[in-house]
C-alpha positions, -999 to +999 in steps of 0.1 A: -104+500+562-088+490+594-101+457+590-068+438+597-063+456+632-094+468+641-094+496+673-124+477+689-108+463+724-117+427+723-112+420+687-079+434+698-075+413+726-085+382+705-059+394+673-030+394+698-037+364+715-033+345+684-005+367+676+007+354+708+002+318+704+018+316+668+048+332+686+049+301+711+043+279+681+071+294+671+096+290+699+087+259+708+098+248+670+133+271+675+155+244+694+148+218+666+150+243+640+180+262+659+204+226+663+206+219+624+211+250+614+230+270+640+243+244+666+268+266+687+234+295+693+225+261+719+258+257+728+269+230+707+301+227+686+300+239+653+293+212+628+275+194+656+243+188+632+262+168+609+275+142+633+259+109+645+249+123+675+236+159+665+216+141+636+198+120+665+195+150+685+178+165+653+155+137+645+146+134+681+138+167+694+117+169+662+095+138+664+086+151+698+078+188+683+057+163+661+041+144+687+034+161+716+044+202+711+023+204+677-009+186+688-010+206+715-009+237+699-035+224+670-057+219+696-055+256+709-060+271+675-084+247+666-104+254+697-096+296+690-112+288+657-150+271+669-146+298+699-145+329+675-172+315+648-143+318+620-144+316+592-109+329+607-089+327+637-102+354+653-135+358+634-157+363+601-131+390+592-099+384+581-072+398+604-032+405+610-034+375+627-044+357+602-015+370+583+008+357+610-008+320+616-011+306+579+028+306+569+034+292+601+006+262+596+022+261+562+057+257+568+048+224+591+031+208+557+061+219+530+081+193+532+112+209+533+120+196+572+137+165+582+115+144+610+085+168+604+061+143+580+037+167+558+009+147+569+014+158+603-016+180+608-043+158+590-062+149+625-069+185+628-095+192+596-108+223+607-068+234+608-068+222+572-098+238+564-088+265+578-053+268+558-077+259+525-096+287+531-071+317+538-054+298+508-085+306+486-084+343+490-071+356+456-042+379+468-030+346+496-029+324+466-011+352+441+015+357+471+021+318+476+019+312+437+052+301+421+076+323+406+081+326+370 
């Protein structure tokens, strides 16, 4: 029905500037995620992540991802959200960018990365209720269910 990319101009304008601003989220997470997993792509030895000094390097670039890069992109969407009217990022309709924000919320809260606590977005409750509620729609859930 068109409903995920709609033609009208400033719902478009609105979808890619949260397409946009998951894709900073995004880079500003890749030198963290980028030094314990593929050191030499920043110009470090290989095996760098396992030493001493790349582990530190790890744990510190994270905890400031965690402290000062993450708030201040929770406060952009958060703001995105009241702005639109939501229920969704850019809206009362679900969107593409919808699509494109909610695994990266979600893989902040897994658990699955060192020096990035799961807890780290509960000052932003309309984030969480946000993630809650694209998590509620039946075919989100089915996707994200486990695997038998």
């Amino acid at each position: 029905d068109g409903s995920l990319y709609p033609q009208d101009p400033l719902k478009l304008l609105a979808i890619e500037e949260a397409i946009g601003l998951v894709d900073d989220l995004a880079r500003a997470f890749q030198p963290s995620f980028f030094i314990s997993t593929r050191p030499t792509h920043l110009g470090y030895p290989e095996k760098y992540n396992e030493t001493p000094e790349g582990k530190e390097a790890i744990k510190r670039l994270r905890t400031n991802f965690v402290t000062s890069l993450l708030p201040m992109y929770l406060g952009y969407f958060t703001k995105m959200l009241a702005e639109s009217g939501g229920p969704y990022i850019c809206g009362s309709t679900f969107t593409i960018a919808d699509c494109t924000l909610l695994p990266a919320l979600r893989n902040f809260r897994r658990g699955h990365l060192d020096h990035i606590p799961v807890d780290c977005m509960d000052g932003y409750p309309d984030i969480i209720a946000y993630i809650d509620r694209v998590m509620s729609i039946p075919v989100i859930s089915a996707w994200y269910a486990p695997k038998k």
